[in-house]
C-alpha positions in Angstrom: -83.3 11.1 -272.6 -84.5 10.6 -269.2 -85.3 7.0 -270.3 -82.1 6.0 -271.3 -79.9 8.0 -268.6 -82.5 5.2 -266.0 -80.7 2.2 -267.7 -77.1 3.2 -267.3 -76.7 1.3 -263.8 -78.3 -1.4 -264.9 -75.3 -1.7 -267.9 -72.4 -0.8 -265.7 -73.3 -3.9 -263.4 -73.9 -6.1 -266.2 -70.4 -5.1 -267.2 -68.9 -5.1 -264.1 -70.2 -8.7 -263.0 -68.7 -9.6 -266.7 -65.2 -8.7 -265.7 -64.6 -9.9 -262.6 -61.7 -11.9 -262.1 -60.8 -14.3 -259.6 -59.6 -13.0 -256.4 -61.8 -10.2 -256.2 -63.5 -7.9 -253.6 -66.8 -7.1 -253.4 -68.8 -4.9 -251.4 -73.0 -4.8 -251.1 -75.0 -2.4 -249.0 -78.4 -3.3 -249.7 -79.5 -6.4 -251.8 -80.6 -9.1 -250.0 -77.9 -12.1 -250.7 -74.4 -11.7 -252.1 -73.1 -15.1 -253.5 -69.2 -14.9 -254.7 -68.4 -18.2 -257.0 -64.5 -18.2 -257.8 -62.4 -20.5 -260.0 -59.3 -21.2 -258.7 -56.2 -19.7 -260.4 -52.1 -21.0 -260.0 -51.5 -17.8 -257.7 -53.0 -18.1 -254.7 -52.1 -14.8 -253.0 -54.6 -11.6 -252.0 -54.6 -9.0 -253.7 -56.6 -6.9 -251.6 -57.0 -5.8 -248.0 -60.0 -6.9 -246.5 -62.6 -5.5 -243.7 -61.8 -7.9 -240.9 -64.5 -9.8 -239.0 -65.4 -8.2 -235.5 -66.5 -11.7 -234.1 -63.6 -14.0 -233.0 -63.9 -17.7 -234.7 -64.9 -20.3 -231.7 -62.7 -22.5 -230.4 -63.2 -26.4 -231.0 -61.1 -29.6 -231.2 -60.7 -29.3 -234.4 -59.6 -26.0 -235.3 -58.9 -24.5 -231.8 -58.7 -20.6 -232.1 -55.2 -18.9 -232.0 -55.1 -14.6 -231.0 -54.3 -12.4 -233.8 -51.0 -11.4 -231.9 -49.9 -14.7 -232.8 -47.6 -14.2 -236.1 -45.7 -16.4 -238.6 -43.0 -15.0 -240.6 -42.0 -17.1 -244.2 -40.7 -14.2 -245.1 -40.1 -10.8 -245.0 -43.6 -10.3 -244.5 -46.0 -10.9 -240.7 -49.6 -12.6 -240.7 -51.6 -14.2 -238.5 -50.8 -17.8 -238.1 -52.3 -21.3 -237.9 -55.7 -20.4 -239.2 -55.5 -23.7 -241.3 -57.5 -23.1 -244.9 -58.3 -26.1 -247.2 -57.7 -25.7 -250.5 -60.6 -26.2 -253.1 -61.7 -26.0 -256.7 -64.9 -23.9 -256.1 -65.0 -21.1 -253.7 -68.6 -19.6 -252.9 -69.7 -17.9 -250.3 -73.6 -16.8 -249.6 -73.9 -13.5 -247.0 -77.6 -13.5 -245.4 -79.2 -9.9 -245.6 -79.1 -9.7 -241.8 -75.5 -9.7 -242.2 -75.4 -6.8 -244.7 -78.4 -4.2 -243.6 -79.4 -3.6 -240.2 -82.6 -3.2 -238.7 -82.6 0.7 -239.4 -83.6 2.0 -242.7 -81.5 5.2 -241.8 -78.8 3.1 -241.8 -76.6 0.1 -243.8 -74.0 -1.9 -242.7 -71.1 -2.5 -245.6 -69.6 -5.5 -245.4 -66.4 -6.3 -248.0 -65.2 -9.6 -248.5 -62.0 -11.2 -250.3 -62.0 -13.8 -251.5 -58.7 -16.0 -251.7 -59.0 -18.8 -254.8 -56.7 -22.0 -254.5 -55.1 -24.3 -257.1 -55.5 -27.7 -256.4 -56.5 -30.7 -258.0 -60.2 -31.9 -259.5 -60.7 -34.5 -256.4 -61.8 -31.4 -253.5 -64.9 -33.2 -251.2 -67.8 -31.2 -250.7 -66.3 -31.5 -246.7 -63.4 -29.8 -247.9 -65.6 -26.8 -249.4 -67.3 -26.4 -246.6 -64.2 -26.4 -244.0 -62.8 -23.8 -246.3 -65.7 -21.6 -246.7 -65.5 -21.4 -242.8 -62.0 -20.6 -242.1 -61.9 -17.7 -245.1 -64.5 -16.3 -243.1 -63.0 -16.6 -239.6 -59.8 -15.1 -241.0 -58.9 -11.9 -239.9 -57.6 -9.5 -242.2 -54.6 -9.2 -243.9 -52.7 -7.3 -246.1 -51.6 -8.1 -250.0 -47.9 -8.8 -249.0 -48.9 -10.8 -246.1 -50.7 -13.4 -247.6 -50.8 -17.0 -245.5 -50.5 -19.3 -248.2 -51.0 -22.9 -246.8 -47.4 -24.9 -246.9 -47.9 -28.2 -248.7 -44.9 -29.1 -249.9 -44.2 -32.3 -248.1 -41.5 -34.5 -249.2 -40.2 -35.6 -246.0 -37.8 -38.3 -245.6 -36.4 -40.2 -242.7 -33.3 -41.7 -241.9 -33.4 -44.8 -240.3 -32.4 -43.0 -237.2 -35.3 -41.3 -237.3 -34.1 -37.9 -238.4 -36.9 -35.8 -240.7 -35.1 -34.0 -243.4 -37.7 -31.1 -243.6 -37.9 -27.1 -243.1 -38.0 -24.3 -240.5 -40.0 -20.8 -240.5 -40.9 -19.1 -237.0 -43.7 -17.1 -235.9 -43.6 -15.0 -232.4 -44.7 -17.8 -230.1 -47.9 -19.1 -228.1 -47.8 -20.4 -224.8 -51.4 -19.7 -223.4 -53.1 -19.9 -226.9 -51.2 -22.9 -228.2 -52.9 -26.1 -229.4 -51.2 -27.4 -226.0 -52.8 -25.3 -223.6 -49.3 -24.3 -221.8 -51.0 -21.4 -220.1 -48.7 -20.1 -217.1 -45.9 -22.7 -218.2 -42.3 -21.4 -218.6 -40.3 -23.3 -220.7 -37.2 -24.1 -219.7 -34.3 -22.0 -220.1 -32.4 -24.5 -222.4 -35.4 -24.7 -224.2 -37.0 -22.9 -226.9 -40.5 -23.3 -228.0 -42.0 -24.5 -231.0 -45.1 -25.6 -233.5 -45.1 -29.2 -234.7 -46.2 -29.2 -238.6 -45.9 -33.6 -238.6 -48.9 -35.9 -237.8 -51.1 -33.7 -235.6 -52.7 -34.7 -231.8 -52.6 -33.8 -228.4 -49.9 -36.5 -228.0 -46.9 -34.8 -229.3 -47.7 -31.7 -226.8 -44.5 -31.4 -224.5 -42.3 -33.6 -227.0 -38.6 -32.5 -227.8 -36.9 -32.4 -231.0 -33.5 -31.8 -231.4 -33.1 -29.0 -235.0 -30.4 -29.2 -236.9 -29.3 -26.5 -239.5 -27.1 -27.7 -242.7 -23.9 -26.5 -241.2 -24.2 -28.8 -238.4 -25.7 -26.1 -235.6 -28.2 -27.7 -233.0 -31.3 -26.2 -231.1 -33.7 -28.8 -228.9 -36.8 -26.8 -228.7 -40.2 -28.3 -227.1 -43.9 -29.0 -228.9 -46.1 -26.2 -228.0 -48.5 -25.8 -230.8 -49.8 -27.4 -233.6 -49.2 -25.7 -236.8 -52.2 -27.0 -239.0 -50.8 -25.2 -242.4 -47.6 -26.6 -242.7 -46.1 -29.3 -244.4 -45.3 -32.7 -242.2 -42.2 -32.3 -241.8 -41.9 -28.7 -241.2 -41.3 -27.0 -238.0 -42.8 -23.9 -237.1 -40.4 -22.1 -234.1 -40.4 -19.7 -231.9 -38.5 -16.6 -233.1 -35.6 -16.6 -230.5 -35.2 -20.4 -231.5 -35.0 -19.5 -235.4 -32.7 -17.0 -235.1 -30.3 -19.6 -233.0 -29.7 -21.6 -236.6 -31.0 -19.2 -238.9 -31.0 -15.8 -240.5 -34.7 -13.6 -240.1 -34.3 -12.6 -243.6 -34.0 -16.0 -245.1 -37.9 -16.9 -243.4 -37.3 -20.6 -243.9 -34.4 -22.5 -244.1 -33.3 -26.4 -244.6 -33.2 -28.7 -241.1 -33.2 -32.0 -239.8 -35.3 -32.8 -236.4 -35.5 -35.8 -234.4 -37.3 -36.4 -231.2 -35.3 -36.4 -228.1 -36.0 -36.2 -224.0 -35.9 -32.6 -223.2 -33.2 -33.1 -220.7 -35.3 -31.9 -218.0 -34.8 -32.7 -214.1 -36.9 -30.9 -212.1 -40.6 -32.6 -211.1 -43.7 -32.8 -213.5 -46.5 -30.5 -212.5 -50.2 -31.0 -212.7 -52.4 -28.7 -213.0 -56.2 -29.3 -212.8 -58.6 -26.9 -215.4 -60.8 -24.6 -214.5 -64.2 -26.5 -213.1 -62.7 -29.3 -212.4 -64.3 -30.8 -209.0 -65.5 -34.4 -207.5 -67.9 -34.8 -210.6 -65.5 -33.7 -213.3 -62.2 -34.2 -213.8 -59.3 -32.9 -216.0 -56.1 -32.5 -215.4 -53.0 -31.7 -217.4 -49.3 -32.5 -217.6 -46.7 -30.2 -217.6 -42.4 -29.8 -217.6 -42.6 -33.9 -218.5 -38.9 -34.9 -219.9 -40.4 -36.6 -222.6 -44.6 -37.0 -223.9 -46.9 -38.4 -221.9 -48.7 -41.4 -223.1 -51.1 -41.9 -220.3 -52.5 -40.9 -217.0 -54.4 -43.0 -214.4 -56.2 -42.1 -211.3 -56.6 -44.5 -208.7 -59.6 -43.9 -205.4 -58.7 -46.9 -203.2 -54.5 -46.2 -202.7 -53.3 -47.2 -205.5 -55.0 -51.2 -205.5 -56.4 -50.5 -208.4 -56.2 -48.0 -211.6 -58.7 -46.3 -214.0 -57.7 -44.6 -217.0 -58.5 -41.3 -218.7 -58.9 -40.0 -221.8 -56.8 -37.1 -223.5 -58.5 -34.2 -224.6 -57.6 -32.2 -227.9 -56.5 -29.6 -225.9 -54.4 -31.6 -223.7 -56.1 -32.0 -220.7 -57.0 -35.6 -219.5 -60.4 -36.2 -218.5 -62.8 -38.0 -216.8 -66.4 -36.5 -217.5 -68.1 -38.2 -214.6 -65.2 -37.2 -211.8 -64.2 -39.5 -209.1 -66.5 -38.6 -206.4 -63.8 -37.8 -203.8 -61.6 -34.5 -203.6 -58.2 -35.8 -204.0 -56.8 -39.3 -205.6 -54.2 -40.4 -206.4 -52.4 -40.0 -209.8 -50.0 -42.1 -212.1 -48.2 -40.7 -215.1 -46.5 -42.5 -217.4 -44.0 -41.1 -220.3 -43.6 -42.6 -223.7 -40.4 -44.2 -222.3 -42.4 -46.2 -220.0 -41.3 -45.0 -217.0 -43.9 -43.7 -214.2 -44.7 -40.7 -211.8 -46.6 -41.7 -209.0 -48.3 -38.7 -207.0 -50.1 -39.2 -203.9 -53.1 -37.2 -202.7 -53.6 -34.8 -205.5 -56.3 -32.4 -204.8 -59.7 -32.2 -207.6 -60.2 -28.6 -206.7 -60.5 -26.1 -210.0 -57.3 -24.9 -211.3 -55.0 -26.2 -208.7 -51.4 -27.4 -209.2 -49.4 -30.4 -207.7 -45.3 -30.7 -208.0 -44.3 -34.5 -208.3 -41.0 -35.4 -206.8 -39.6 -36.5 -210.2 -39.8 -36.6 -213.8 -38.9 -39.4 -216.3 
């Protein structure tokens, strides 16, 4: 008897790892590794809450990190927002033991872990595996009727006007944590705020576009943020901007959007980031009329000009510095007009007003 009550556990997790379906979650408290393979099913939705991640994902170029407080509504429902993930075939993720037992043999750490399958077609990279093995991980936790379910349904046309037929949702806004590093900006009261969903760089931060809803009602609301998980031609807006042309309850609605000067007249501001100095430079642009498509700095009065390059995070740079504490700065907008400001100081997170705009 004793002999066959000591192989009961051994059965129940031969069953239980015979029955598991996709989108499961799994929790392990003491064997070395975990690996979780899942096949990807037409619903991509949790079905689970998870135990969220105490460590925040780092920020880079690529995927720059936006604060939980940051929500998207396509819905009824809240989640966090523009945590891109990359659909794949094959899901699998591999948990170190350090991760699941600590150093104490008193005590285990219990890690649980959902994992979200997606349906997409056979031709997945092994790049794209690996970018979505690392943003399921970074993603904090959510709730089974708050699922972020990446919006690829493109179809976007343009008029020969250059109108985008596409789609509005709206999230609550992100000035300071946006993919445009607006932090201490105010937009401008005939403004609203939004994320751009078309074809993503630092460029379109500070661009315009005017949002049309089908029964003709207008918004102009400025780029602020990238949103990496919607479709091109899909705008993500602040809520107060949504609610201008839309109904909460409906969580996306039909628009056309074109790109338009903001209709801004008071002077551009620059603002330096934090460390810059005589041996490094960045600077940003901010209240601009229309996108900025360069900026120069000039050492010797303006007889000559050197460029700079713009970061991700919309800053433009010089890694070396100029060697002196203040030059002076050209700007030019994507209309081709320029700002010319003399005597800008290089000292860490200062700010020069221009006396125009474009």
């Amino acid at each position: 008897m004793k002999s066959f009550i000591a192989v009961l556990p051994l059965a129940g997790l031969a069953l239980a790892q015979g029955q598991c379906a996709p989108g499961i979650t799994v929790t392990e408290t003491s064997i070395e590794k975990i690996t979780v393979t899942v096949q990807p099913t037409s619903n991509a939705a949790p079905s689970a809450i998870v135990t969220p991640s105490t460590e925040k994902p780092s920020p880079t170029p690529q995927a720059p990190y936006y604060p939980i407080g940051n929500t998207t509504t396509n819905g009824p429902s809240a989640f966090p927002t523009h945590t891109p993930h990359a659909p794949t075939t094959l899901e699998t993720f591999v948990f170190p033991s350090s991760d699941l037992v600590s150093s104490s043999t008193s005590s285990k750490k219990v890690k649980t872990v959902y994992v979200v399958p997606s349906a997409v077609g056979a031709s997945s990279s092994a790049s794209q595996v690996a970018a979505a093995t690392s943003s399921v991980i970074a993603a904090p936790a959510q709730s089974s009727q708050a699922a972020a379910v990446p919006d690829t349904a493109a179809d976007a046309s343009t008029s020969s006007a250059g109108s985008v037929t596409g789609s509005a949702s709206f999230y609550g806004g992100n000035l300071a944590g946006g993919a445009c590093s607006f932090t201490g900006y105010t937009i401008p009261s005939s403004l609203f705020g939004t994320a751009f969903g078309g074809s993503w760089d630092a460029s379109q931060c500070g661009a315009c576009v005017e949002v049309t809803n089908k029964a003709g009602k207008s918004i102009k609301a400025m780029v602020v943020d990238q949103c990496p998980e919607c479709a091109v031609n899909k705008l993500d807006l602040f809520e107060n901007a949504f609610t201008q042309i839309g109904t909460k309850s409906d969580g996306i609605i039909p628009i056309t959007y074109s790109i338009v000067p903001c209709g801004i007249t008071s002077p551009i501001v620059l603002k330096n980031k934090e460390g810059t100095s005589p041996y490094w430079f960045s600077m940003q642009v901010m209240n601009s009329n229309v996108a900025v498509s360069k900026l120069e700095v000039s050492t010797d009065g303006g007889s000559s000009w050197k460029a700079t390059t713009r970061s991700a995070y919309n800053f433009w740079e010089n890694p070396s510095g100029y060697g002196t504490n203040s030059v002076d700065v050209r700007v030019t907008g994507v209309n081709g007009k320029t700002v010319t400001v003399k005597g800008v100081s290089v000292a860490a997170s200062s700010t020069k007003t221009a006396s125009g705009n474009f």
